[in-house]
ZAMARGU-4260 file (C-alpha; in steps of 0.2 Angstrom, whole numbers, plus 5000, padded with zeros to 4 digits):
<rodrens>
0) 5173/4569/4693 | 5185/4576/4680 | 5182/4574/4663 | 5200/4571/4654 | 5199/4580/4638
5) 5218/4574/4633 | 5228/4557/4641 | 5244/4552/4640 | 5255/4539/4640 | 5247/4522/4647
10) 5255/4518/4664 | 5261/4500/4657 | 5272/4507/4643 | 5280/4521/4657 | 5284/4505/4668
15) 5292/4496/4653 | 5301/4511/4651 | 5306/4511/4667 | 5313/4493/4668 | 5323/4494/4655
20) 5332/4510/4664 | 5333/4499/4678 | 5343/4484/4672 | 5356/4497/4662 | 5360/4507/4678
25) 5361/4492/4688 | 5374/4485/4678 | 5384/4502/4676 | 5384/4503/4695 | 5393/4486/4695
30) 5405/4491/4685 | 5412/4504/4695 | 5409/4496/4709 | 5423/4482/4702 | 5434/4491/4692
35) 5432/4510/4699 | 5442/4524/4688 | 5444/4514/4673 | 5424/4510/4672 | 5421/4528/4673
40) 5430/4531/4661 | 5425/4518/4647 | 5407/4523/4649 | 5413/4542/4650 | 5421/4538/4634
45) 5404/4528/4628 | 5390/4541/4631 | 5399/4558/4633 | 5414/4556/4620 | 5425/4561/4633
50) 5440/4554/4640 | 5452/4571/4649 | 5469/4567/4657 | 5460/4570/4671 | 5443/4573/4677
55) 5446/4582/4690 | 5449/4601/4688 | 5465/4611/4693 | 5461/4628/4702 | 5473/4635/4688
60) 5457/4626/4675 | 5445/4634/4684 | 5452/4649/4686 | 5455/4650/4667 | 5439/4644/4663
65) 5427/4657/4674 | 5438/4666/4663 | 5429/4664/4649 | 5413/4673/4657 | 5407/4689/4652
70) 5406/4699/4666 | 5388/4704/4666 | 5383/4683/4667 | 5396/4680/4684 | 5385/4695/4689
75) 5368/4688/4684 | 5375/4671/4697 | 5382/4679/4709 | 5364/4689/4709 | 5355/4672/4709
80) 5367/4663/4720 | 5363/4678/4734 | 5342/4675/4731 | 5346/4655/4735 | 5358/4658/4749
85) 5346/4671/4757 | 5333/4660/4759 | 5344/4644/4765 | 5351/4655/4777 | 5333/4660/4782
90) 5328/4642/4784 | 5344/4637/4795 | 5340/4649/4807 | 5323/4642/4810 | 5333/4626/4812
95) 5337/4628/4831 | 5346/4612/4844 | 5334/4610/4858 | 5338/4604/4876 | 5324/4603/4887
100) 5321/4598/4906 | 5306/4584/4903 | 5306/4580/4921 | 5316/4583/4937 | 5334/4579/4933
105) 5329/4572/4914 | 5338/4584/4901 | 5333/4578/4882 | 5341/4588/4867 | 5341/4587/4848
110) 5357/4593/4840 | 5357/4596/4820 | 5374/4590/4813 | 5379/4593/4795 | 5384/4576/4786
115) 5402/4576/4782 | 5403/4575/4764 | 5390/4578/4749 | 5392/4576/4732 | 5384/4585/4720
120) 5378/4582/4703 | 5372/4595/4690 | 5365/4592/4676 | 5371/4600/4658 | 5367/4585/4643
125) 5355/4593/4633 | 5356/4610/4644 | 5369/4617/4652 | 5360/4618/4670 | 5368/4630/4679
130) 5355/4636/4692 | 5357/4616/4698 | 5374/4624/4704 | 5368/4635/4715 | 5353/4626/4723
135) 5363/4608/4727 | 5380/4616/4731 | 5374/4635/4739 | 5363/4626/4752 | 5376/4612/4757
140) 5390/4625/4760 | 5374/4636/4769 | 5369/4620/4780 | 5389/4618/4785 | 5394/4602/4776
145) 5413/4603/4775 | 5418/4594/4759 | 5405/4597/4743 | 5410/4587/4728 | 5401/4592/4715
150) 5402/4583/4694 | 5395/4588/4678 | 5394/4582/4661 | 5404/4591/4645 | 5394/4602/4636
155) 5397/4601/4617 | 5415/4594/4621 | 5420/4602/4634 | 5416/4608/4651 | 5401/4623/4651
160) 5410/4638/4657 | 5395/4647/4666 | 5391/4630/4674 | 5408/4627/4680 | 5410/4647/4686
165) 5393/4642/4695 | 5399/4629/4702 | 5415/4639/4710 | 5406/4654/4717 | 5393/4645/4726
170) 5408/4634/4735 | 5411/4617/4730 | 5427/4609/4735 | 5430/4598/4721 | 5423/4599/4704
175) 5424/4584/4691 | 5418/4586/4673 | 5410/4570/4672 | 5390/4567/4669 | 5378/4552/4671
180) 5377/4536/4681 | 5397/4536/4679 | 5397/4551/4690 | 5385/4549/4701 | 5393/4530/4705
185) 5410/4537/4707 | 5403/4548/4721 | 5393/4538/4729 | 5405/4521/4727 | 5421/4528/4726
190) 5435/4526/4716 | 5456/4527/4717 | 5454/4545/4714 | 5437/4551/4721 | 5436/4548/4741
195) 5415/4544/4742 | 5404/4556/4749 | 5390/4551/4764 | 5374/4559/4753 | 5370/4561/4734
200) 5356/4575/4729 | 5354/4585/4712 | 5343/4580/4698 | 5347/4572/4680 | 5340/4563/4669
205) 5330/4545/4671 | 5348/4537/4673 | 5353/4546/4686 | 5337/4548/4695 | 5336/4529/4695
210) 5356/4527/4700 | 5350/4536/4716 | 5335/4526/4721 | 5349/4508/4717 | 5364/4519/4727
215) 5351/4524/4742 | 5355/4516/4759 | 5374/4516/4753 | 5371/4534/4756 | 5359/4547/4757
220) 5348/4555/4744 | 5339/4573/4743 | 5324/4563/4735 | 5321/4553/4721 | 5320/4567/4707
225) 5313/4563/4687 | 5306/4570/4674 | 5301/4588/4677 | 5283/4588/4680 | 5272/4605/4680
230) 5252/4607/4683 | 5242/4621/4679 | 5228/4625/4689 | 5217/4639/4680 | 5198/4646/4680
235) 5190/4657/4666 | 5202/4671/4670 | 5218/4663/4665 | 5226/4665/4648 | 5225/4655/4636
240) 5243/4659/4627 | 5250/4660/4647 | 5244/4644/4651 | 5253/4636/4636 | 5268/4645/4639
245) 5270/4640/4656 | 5266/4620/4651 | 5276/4621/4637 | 5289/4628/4645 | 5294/4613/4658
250) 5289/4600/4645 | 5305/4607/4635 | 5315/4599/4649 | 5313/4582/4642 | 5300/4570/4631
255) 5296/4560/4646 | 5288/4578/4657 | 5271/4580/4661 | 5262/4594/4661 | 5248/4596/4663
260) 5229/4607/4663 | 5217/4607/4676 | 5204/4619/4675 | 5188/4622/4679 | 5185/4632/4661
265) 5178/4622/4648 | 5183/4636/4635 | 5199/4636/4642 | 5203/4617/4638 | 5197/4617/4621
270) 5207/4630/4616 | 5225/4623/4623 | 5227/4609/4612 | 5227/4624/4595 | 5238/4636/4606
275) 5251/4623/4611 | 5252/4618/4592 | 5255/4637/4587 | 5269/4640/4597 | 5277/4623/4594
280) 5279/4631/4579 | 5290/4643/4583 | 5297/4634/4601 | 5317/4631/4597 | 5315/4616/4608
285) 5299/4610/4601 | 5306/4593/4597 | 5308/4590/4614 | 5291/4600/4621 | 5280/4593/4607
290) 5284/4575/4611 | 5283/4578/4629 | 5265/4584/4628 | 5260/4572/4614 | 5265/4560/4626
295) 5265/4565/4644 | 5252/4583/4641 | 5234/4582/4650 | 5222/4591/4651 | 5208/4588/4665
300) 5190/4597/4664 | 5183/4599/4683 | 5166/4607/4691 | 5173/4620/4703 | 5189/4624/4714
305) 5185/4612/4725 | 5187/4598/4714 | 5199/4606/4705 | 5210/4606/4724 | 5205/4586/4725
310) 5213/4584/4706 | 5230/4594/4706 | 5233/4583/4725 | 5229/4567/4717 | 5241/4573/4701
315) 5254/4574/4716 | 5268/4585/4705 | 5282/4595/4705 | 5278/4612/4701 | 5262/4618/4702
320) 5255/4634/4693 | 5239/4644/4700 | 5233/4653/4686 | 5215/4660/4695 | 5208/4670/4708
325) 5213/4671/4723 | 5228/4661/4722 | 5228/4661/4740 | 5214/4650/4742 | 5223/4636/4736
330) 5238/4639/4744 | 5228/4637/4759 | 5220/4619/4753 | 5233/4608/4742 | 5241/4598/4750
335) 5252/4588/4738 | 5264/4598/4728 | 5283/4602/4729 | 5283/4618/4725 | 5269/4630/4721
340) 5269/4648/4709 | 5252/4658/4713 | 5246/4670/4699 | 5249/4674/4682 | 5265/4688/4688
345) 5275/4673/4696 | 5280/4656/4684 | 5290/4642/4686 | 5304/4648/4677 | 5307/4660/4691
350) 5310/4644/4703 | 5320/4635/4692 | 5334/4649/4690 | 5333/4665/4702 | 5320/4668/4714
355) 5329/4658/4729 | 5317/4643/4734 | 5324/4626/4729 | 5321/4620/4711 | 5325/4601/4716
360) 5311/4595/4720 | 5298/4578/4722 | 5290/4570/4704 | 5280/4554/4701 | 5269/4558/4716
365) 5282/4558/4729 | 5275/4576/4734 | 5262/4565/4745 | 5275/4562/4757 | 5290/4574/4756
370) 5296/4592/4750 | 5312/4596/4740 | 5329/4599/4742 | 5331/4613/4756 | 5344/4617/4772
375) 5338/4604/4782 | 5341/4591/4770 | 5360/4593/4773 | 5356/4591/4791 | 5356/4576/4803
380) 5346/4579/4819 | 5353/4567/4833 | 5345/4566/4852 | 5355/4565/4865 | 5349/4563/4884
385) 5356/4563/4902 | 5349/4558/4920 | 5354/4564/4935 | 5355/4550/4948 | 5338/4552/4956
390) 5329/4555/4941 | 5336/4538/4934 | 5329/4530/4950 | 5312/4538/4942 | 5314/4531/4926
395) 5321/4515/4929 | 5306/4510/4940 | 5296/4515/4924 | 5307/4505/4911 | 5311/4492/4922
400) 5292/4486/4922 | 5290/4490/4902 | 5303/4479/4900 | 5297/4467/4910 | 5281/4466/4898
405) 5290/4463/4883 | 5299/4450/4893 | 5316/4458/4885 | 5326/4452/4903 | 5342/4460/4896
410) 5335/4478/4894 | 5326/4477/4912 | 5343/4473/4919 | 5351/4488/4912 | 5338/4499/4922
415) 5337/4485/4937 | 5355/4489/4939 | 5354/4509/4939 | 5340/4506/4952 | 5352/4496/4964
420) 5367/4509/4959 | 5357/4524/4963 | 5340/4519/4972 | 5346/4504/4984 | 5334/4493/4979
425) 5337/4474/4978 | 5329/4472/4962 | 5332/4462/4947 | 5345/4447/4953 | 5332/4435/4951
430) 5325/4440/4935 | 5320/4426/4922 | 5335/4421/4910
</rodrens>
């Protein structure tokens, strides 16, 4: 059993937390939902200070504003934008429609349909997220959805020039300068000026995230995405100034991220706890990181790999970080992780920006029961099927008597009557009613 050597927060003062997000965002979503443009706006003008002509940009506004890019950071998105369309493409083509021949005259096929409209949101409150361009907006256009909204919030007053360049190389349609629940509501709701889309996905804040779950069933979601989460798995060969790099690094997303430590090196979890205060000390974000780990940092003592495998699963997280040899061998046994980053040359940074796998990805345990934002996400895959006469005789006689044990009469009649129609049979006139 693992010895934790540092907890965090207590799980009743995360759900009051939580509850509290809960009853805000359900009354912001009303509020657009009754009075549309002029509610995004107030609370546009309430959390972001911001309150344009319109939200909306011209193409002669974007134009002007990718302007404003030096030419060597277009380059440095166009480079990551390539990485990310790479493997989306990559994934697409694995993606293939089916149509087999089950039985004699029986054809069943799967077709996979784009949905007709997504919006996007990217995040840029505290940071100006500008890879959360490429990964929501790259892989819709990749996965063929024709109309890509895609909203973010001003950045120190105004809208984040690389964000909004991102934004316009990887192909959105429409782009709004508008953050929070007010922008994901308008997409998802609708307003007098924004038509609303069929699917929502992108990551943000506690807010947001929680605006998806309440909009969910209105329309589609990629997952329900919170607080960045990332978990170390490490032995006696893993560096100690690494290890608190890479912890410390995702904290720095917000005070409410995990990150956390398991490792099978008692040496190793001792000496975190002095090496994270060291270079909070010279972290730029350590407001933000040190409150995350005094709150939310753990650090979990285990015997051997095995158990260290049986830990990092039940964690369930976002990013996971194998920091010991053979990083392989974990790769081969985990289970429950959205994304995973083996040995000390590759980190979660890489993911979050450039390297081309999807940095929108499951938190708070969802890893147990789905991956993160990729090509097929985008995707609907429908069945279809078609009989030729004989072979409905086959079938019908098959359905006909399921039907009859279920005692659903009016679904034996359907295939009663295709076995008169094509079979001859005098069948079904006398069914129970």
């Amino acid at each position: 059993m693992a010895q934790v050597i540092k907890q965090g927060i207590s799980a009743a003062a995360a759900e009051e937390a939580d509850r509290k997000v809960r009853q805000a965002v359900e009354s912001m979503l009303a509020e657009v939902a009754a009075r549309g443009d002029a509610a995004v706006r107030e609370l546009s003008r309430k959390f972001d200070r911001w309150s344009p002509a319109s939200f909306r940009l011209r193409h002669d506004e974007i134009a002007a504003i990718v302007s404003k890019v030096p030419a060597g950071t277009l380059d440095d998105i166009r480079f990551a934008q390539q990485q990310i369309r790479g493997f989306a493409q990559a994934q697409r083509e694995a993606l293939r429609d089916v149509e087999v021949e089950t039985l004699p005259g029986v054809i069943l096929g799967h077709r996979n349909i784009p949905v007709g409209s997504v919006g996007c949101y990217v995040p840029g409150g505290r940071y100006p997220m500008v890879a959360s361009a490429h990964m929501s907006i790259v892989t819709a256009k990749v996965a063929g959805v024709p109309r890509v909204i895609a909203c973010t919030p001003p950045n120190e007053g105004e809208p984040h020039p690389a964000t909004i360049a991102a934004m316009h190389l990887a192909g959105a349609d429409e782009i709004h300068v508008m953050g929070g629940v007010q922008a994901v509501a308008a997409m998802a709701l609708g307003t007098e000026t924004i038509a609303p889309v069929d699917m929502l996905v992108g990551p943000g804040n506690a807010y947001v995230a929680e605006a998806k779950r309440q909009l969910f069933g209105r329309v589609g979601i990629d997952l329900l995405a919170g607080p960045t989460e990332v978990l170390v798995v490490a032995d006696e060969t893993a560096d100690v100034a690494m290890v608190a790099v890479d912890l410390l690094g995702q904290a720095e997303h917000g005070p409410t991220s995990p990150a956390i430590l398991v490792t099978t090196s008692r040496a190793l979890a001792e000496a975190l706890p002095a090496e994270i205060e060291r270079q909070l000390k010279v972290l730029p974000t350590a407001d933000v990181a040190g409150e995350a780990w005094r709150d939310y940092g753990r650090i979990l003592l285990v015997a051997n790999r095995e158990e260290a495998v049986v830990e990092a699963d039940r964690c369930a997280v976002e990013h996971v970080e194998i920091l010991a040899r053979e990083p392989r061998w974990f790769l081969e046994r985990m289970r429950n992780y959205g994304a995973m980053f083996l040995g000390p040359e590759t980190n979660v940074a890489y993911g979050d920006k450039v390297i081309g796998t999807n940095h929108t990805l499951p938190t708070k345990g969802a890893a147990r029961y789905t991956g993160g934002l990729w090509v097929g996400k985008f995707l609907k895959t429908v069945t279809y099927q078609q009989c030729t006469p004989e072979a409905s005789v086959v079938i019908g006689d098959y359905c006909s008597r399921l039907c009859a044990i279920e005692r659903f009469w009016g679904h034996k009649e359907q295939a009663d009557l295709r076995l008169r129609m094509y079979g001859g049979r005098d069948i079904g006139l006398d069914s129970p009613k």
